[in-house]
C-alpha positions, 0 to 999 in steps of 0.5 A: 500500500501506499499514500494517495495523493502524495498527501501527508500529515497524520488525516493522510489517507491510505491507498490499497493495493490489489493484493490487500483487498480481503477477497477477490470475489466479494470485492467486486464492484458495479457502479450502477444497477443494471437497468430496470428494462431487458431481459425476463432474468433481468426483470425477475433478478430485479424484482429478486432485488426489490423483495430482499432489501425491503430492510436490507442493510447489505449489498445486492450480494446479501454479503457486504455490509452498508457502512454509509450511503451517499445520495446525490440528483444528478444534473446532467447541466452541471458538468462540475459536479459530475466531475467531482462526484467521479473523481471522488468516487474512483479516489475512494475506491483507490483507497479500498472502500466499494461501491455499489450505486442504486439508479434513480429509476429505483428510487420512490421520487424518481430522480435520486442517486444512492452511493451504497459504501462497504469498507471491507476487512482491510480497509477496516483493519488499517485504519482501526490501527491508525485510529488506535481503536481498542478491540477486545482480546481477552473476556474480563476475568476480574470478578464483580463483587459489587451488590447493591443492598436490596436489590430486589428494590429495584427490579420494577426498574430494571431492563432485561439483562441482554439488553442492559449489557448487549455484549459481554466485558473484555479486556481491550488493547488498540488494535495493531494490524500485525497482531491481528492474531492477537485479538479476539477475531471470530467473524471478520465481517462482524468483529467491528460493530456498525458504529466502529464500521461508520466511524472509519468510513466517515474518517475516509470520507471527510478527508478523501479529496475529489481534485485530481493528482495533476491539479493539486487544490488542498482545499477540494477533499472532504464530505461536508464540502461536497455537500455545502457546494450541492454534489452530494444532498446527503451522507448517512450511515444506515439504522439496522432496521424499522423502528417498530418491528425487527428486521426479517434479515438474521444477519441484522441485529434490529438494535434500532427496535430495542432502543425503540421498544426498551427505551425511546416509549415514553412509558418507559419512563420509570426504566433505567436506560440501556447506556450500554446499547446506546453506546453500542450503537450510537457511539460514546458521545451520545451514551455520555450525553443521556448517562449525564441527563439521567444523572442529573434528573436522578439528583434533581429528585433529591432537591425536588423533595426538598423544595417541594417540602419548603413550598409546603412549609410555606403553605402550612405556616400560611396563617401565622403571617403576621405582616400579611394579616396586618397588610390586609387588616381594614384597621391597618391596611385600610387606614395607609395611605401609600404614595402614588408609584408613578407620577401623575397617572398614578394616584393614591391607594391603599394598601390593602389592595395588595393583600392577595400579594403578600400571601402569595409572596409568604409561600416562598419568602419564609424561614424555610428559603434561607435552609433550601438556599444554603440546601442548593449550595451544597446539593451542586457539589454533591451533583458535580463530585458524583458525576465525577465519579459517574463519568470515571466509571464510563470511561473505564468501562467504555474504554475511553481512560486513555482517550485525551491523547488521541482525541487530540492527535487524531481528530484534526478537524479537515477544514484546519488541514486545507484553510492552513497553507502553513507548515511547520516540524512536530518537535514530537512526532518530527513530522511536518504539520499545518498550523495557523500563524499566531497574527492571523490567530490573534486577528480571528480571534479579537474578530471574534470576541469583538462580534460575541460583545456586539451581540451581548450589547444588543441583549442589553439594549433590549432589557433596557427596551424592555424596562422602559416598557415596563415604566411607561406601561404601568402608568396605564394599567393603573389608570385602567384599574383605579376606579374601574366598575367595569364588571369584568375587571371588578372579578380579578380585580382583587388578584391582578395588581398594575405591578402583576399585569406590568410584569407578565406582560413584560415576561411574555414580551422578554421571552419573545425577545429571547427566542427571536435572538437565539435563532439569529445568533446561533449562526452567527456563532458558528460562523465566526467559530468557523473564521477561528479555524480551531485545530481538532472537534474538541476545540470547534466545540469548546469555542463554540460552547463558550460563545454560546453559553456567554450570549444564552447566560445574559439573554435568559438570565438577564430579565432575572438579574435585573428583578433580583438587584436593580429593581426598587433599588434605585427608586429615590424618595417622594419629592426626590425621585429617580428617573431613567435616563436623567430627565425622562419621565421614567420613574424607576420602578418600585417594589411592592410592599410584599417584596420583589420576591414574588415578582421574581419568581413570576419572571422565573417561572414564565422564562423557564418553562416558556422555554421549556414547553417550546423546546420540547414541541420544537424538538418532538413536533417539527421533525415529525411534521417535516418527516411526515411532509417529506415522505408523504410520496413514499407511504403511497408506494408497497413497502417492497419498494421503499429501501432502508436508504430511501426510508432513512433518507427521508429522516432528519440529519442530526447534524454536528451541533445536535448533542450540542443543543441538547447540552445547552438546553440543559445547562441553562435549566441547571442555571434557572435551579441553581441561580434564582432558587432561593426565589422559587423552591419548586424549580427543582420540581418543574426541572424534574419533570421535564426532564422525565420527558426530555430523556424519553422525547431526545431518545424518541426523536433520535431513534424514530425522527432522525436518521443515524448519527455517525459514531464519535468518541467522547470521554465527558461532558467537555466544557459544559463541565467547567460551565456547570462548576462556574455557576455552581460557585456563582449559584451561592453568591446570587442566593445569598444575595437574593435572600438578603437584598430581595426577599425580606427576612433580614429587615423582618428579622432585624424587626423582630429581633431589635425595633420590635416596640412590645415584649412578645417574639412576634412581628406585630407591628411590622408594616407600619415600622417598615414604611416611612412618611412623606408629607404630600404638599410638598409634591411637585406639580409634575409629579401630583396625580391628576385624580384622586380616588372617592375616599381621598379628602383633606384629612389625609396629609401625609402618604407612605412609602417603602424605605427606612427614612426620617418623617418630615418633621425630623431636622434629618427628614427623608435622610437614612434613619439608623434602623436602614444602616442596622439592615445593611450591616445585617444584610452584609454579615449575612451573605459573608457568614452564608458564602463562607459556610457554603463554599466551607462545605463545598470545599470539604465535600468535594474533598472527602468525595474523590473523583475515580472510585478506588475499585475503578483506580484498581480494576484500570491498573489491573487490567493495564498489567494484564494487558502487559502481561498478554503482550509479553506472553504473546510476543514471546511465544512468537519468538518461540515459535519463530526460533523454532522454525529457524534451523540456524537459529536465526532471528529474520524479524526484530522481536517487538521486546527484548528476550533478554529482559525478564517478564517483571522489567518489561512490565515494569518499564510499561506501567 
């Protein structure tokens, strides 16, 4: 064999000579079907054909398996793309794949092409050794001692045994060429799975180039940009049958319809999942990604319970609320006079009118929020540390311990090899090797970073939009509501307050805004991470995870942060208001006597499951639609006639950036559960429960709605596991400041423990202390109302607000009196006390908790020494045997160890 092309560097491709190919009689190759008009054997071998791969994932010789297709429609007008598609195809059959071609006038629309490609055993096996695949040789002998205490517990939750563990436990090594004798090879055709099969093919594919030797164009080779440029409409490995019933052919494993049967129902929702399957047949990087969410929807049980024991207690401690019973008192209540909340518009009001509010606000502002806020710190660390864990565990029965090193050198993305026209010498590998010039890098990257920033400011711009909104808005919903004797209004008059209807409305209007800016973004995203031309998949995909998170962070959770610290902060006085934009007339807004708290959590709860319930209609119902719409044609046709490329031909493409997505979406539900909890203990709860679904709907989707994914090694979670401990540490500082500066516990227990005017513990005669006084003839003109309700007379001369200010006759008036400075210092020392007792127990727990388990540490160690061990033995007696065979002694091949060196020195010098 020999390079093709004169390529080099490591994604060179490798050309097969004759004498390679595995067999001569399966290696023959047609590369169109014959003609569906000729004789009657003619006809009947076609009509043969037709009935065999009705489900077929094999050649036309029932031999051959399909390890990819190509489909393509042939326009006769575009020579080029003709051109492309025969160089490209003669090229990867110089390599050693075969070809088989399905004509259009076999296909259900009648005018496309399908490239059937089989990698036979020797392209399989180069490749497997250039790609350092580890392969089985040894079944795992080592006993597994771990049993569950009553594990009869858990049996309503268990699969059946062959289809949690498909295959049995081996002992693996990299796969080496010239020791196949070495592995545990049965059956060559069977000895790689599918997913291995379509991984080596892809791997050829996306660097076989389609320019010929006397032209020279690096930048013409590769899949994706035959399909960016039209030659090729799509490229897809095959599923191994219908979703719904087995595949009739023996030589089919059907693994589609078990994952369908066992996993993708949706009531199946209270089974464990078969990650082994998966991973058997979708590759490790999608098994990773449901063991991750199953996981994380496992724990979320744990804070569910909890959050949901809190909101009870909220509700259980319902009629011991003091301040809520004096808000809706007629005595006490009744007889306040609150200042208006806008100028002029607003009028004076009463504050009674907020009673339904301050109940509702005491079923999440109570004692039990200070426990669930301080509960949440230290549930994500147990999350983070156990799925460390977790993740340690696959890698070593996934065979991916050793993964980082190859992920790194192999996986050299082929648009970094033919954008980079520069070359330098590998000091490691003494290779030349492409790279990008540290000017163009800096260049890209500031590119880059100036584009992120850009988008970031107009989210900004919009919150700002949106909170202009909210201020002039509310001047008209109070206008609408005083007075109104409309009976319509008079029914929800009671439970819908301008600051309620001014707040849903500009959550609704928020959430618009988000999902408007998601789907333009997204591709400005990856395009500006495709300008970078970042070196291997892991880094496209962390730059990419980056600059997605940072724009996702501030578009979701801005809305929340500006609720949560800004709002009725920054409200001046009567008399002395703020405004926004200097001179606007804008008056900032004002929380209600119960606290931004309330307002909080409506904004949380709109935003959350908004995005929530749209995710999942998009996710489930669109790719069923346009599949429904895309094979409408087909369904009319008798099955005979619609083949298993024509049926996944008709599915979605996952596309690169699927699992991604699905990454994301979940990460930003971790921040809504973790950031603003303190604000809504049963987030937890909601987060549950669609992630119930979302494991099902993801499985349903990928196994029904989407055609298969090529197979891709992963070994975590990537940089999604550096974002998660990000806001885990950000999580304990925005709920300790929640707790203090937006809900009201510390002014009430400041109060209670230190203002209080009577003896008893209680909170009598909160309300009044809590607001201050303004005399209203010192208003403004611009600022007075220009109504005044039925109640209102001349009696009235003073109005109250929410702050802790000297009254109007104190020679400080409307200056701080020392009970706000009291509240602040508390405030203060309670978030310092509550983010060093957290982040203490964090620390502490995570270390007390180590990241690889000690019997995984020892069954890695273990089986590296037996993998030495085999080796040794095996190299040894080759030697034996080669001596034996060599009359004068004679060695003519160099042994791969010394003979000389004793078993321990050898093993000892490779652990």
């Amino acid at each position: 064999m020999h390079r093709l092309t004169g390529k080099t560097g490591e994604d060179s491709l490798i050309e097969m000579s004759p004498t390679d190919s595995f067999s001569d009689d399966v290696n023959g190759y047609h590369h169109h079907a014959s003609s569906s008009t000729g004789s009657p054997e003619q006809e009947q071998s076609e009509i043969d054909k037709q009935k065999y791969s009705k489900d077929s994932v094999f050649f036309r010789d029932g031999v051959r398996r399909i390890d990819f297709v190509l489909s393509y429609i042939d326009d006769k007008d575009d020579q080029r793309k003709q051109e492309r598609r025969r160089v490209y195809e003669s090229n990867l059959q110089k390599v050693g794949l075969e070809l088989e071609t399905e004509d259009k006038t076999e296909s259900e629309d009648g005018k496309t092409y399908f490239v059937k490609i089989h990698a036979p055993w020797e392209v399989l096996a180069t490749y497997a050794d250039v790609l350092k695949i580890k392969v089985p040789f040894k079944v795992n002998d080592i006993p597994d001692n771990s049993e569950i205490p009553m594990n009869w517990l858990s049996t309503p939750f268990r699969l059946p045994g062959h289809i949690m563990n498909p295959e049995p436990d081996y002992f693996t090594a990299p796969f080496n060429k010239s020791k196949s004798d070495f592995f545990l090879i049965e059956d060559k055709e069977t000895f790689f799975p599918p997913s291995t099969r379509n991984r080596i093919v892809y791997y050829i594919l996306a660097r076989c180039p389609y320019f010929k030797d006397e032209c020279g164009d690096r930048d013409k080779k590769g899949i994706k940009r035959l399909l960016n440029n039209g030659t090729y409409t799509a490229a897809f490995p095959l599923h191994d049958s219908r979703y719904w019933t087995k595949s009739k052919d023996p030589n089919c494993e059907s693994e589609r319809f078990s994952l369908y049967k066992y996993w993708a129902k949706f009531f199946c929702f209270f089974k464990e999942q078969p990650l082994n399957l998966v991973r058997k047949y979708y590759g490790e990087k999608i098994g990773i990604y449901f063991a991750w969410l199953g996981f994380y929807t496992e724990m979320l049980f744990f804070a569910a319970v909890v959050g949901t024991i809190c909101f009870v207690y909220g509700f259980l401690t319902y009629d011991d609320n003091e301040w809520s019973k004096e808000i809706c008192s007629e005595e006490i209540g009744g007889n306040i006079v609150m200042c208006p909340l806008c100028d002029q518009k607003c009028t004076y009001w009463r504050l009674n009118i907020t009673c339904n509010s301050s109940w509702q606000s005491h079923l999440f502002d109570n004692v039990a929020t200070v426990f669930f806020a301080i509960f949440m710190g230290i549930w994500v660390t147990l999350f983070l540390e156990f799925w460390k864990r977790r993740q340690a565990r696959l890698e070593y029965e996934w065979d991916l311990v050793d993964f980082e090193e190859e992920q790194q050198q192999l996986q050299l993305r082929p648009e970094y090899e033919t954008k980079c026209t520069n070359r330098k010498l590998n000091r490691i590998t003494q290779e030349m090797e492409p790279y990008l010039p540290i000017t163009s890098k800096c260049a890209r990257i500031c590119l880059s970073g100036a584009t992120v920033l850009l988008w970031i400011s107009l989210i900004i711009a919009c919150i700002i939009g949106v909170i202009a909104y909210r201020l002039a808005v509310y001047a008209s919903f109070a206008s609408i509501m005083k007075n109104n004797t409309a009976t319509n209004l008079d029914v929800v008059a009671p439970y819908v307050t301008p600051q309620l209807a001014t707040s849903v409305t500009a959550s609704c209007i928020n959430f618009v805004i988000i999902m408007i800016l998601n789907l333009l973004y997204e591709r400005v995203a990856i395009k500006i991470t495709d300008m970078e031309i970042p070196k291997t998949h892991v880094e496209y995909e962390n730059k990419l995870t980056v600059k997605m998170f940072l724009f996702q962070f501030v578009n979701y959770y801005s809305s929340c942060f500006y609720v949560a610290f800004f709002k009725g902060k920054f409200v001046g006085y009567p008399g002395n208001y703020t405004y926004m934009f200097g001179s606007s007339k804008l008056r900032n807004e004002e929380c209600e006597p119960g606290g931004c708290l309330i307002e909080l959590t409506t904004q949380l709860v709109i935003v959350m499951t908004g995005k929530q319930v749209w995710g999942n209609i998009q996710e489930a119902l669109v790719p069923w639609l346009m599949n429904w719409w895309g094979s409408r044609k087909a369904r009319s046709h008798p099955e005979s006639l619609y083949s298993r490329w024509e049926q996944d031909y008709d599915l979605q493409g996952f596309g690169q950036l699927g699992l991604f997505y699905e990454y994301l979406e979940m990460v930003i539900q971790f921040g809504f559960i973790t950031l603003f909890v303190a604000s809504f203990p049963l987030a937890p709860l909601l987060a549950l429960i669609n992630n119930i679904i979302e494991v099902r709907v993801d499985a349903w989707k990928l196994t029904t709605q989407f055609r298969r994914p090529v197979a891709a090694k992963a070994h975590s979670i990537g940089a999604w596991e550096e974002i998660l401990g990000g806001m885990a540490v950000l999580s304990v500082v925005t709920n300790a400041f929640i707790v203090a500066f937006t809900s009201d516990m510390i002014p009430r227990l400041v109060y209670m423990y230190a203002y209080r005017t009577h003896d008893e513990l209680n909170m009598k005669g909160y309300i009044n202390n809590s607001l201050s006084v303004f005399n209203i003839s010192q208003f403004s003109l611009e600022e007075r109302p220009e109504e005044y309700p039925s109640w209102f007379n001349s009696s009235v001369t003073t109005c109250r607000y929410r702050d802790y200010r000297y009254p109007p006759d104190d020679k400080k008036r409307y200056e701080h009196n020392m009970q706000f400075w009291h509240i602040l210092a508390a405030k203060l020392a309670f978030i310092i006390i509550m983010e060093h007792v957290v982040f203490m127990v964090k620390f502490f727990v995570a270390w007390m908790i180590p990241d690889v388990p000690s019997d995984v540490r020892a069954r890695v160690k273990r089986e590296r020494y037996l993998v030495q061990e085999y080796l040794h033995n095996y190299e040894v007696e080759k030697l034996r045997i080669q001596l034996s065979q060599n009359s004068n002694n004679e060695c003519t091949c160099t042994p791969m160890i010394y003979p000389s060196l004793s078993k321990h020195e050898v093993l000892s010098e490779c652990l």
